[in-house]
C-alpha positions, 0 to 999 in steps of 0.5 A: 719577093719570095723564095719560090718566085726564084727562077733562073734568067730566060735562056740561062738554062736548057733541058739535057739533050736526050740521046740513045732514042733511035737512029733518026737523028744526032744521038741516035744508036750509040749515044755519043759513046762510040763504038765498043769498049768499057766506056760505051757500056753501062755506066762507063765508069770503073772502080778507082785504083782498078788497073783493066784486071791487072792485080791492082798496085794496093794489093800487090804492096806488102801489108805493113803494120804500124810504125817503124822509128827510125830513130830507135836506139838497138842495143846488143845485150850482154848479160852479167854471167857472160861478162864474168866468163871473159876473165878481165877486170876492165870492160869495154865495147872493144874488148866484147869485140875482141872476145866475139861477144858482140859486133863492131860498132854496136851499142852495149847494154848489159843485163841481170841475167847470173852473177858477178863473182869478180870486181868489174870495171864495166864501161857500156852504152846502157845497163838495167837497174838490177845490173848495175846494182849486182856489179856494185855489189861485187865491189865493181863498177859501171860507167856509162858511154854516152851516144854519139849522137846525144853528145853535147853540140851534136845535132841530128840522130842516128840513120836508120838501119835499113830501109824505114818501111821495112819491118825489124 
């Protein structure tokens, strides 16, 4: 046996009916499609994701970009010359609360931008290199605060602010 002595079993497979060929039989005039309507014409197919003319769900949602983390760490920055303004030896989240600097709860981060002139006991949550290094420098000191949620024996990380598909 070969490939083209193949054929399908007698009576397995019938011809397609041919319909729309005129009034004088079953199939005749509209085909089969009733009367009217977007299915009765042409293909009878629409787009995918069309909604009948209304603006379709795909354009209606914002376009977002890229990619929102949701576990992202914010910090408020502080820099060195704001930190010699306060006029306290002692540094903390609570007194840059007292002083108005930043808000409750946040996380602290200070930054290089001025000078020290004071010794400083600094405790924050983060500082740059170049920070760190001018506050010791002026005889201080910089203690960082570990993450509530990276302290041992903690699991989870912090919820995301907001909605996760919203753009910061």
């Amino acid at each position: 046996m070969q490939v083209h002595d193949l054929a399908p079993s007698p009576g397995s497979r019938s011809s397609a009916k041919r319909v729309g060929r005129g009034t004088g039989g079953k199939g005749g005039k509209t085909a089969g499609r009733g009367t009217k309507g977007q299915r009765s014409r042409g293909r009878g197919k629409v787009a995918r994701g069309f909604e009948g003319g209304q603006m379709p769900l795909k354009q209606r949602v914002p376009k977002l970009k890229g990619f929102t983390n949701p576990f992202r760490v914010e910090y408020s920055a502080v820099n060195l010359d704001k930190l010699d303004e306060l006029g306290e030896s002692k540094i903390t989240p609570e007194v840059l609360v007292a002083h108005g600097v930043v808000r409750k709860g946040a996380f602290v981060k200070v930054l290089a931008r001025g000078e020290v002139t004071t010794k400083l006991d600094v405790h924050v949550h983060g500082a740059s290199k170049a920070a760190v290094a001018a506050i010791t420098s002026a005889g201080g000191s910089v203690t960082l605060i570990t993450l509530p949620f990276k302290e041992e024996g903690k699991a989870g990380r912090p919820a995301a602010k907001g909605n996760q598909f919203t753009n910061r």
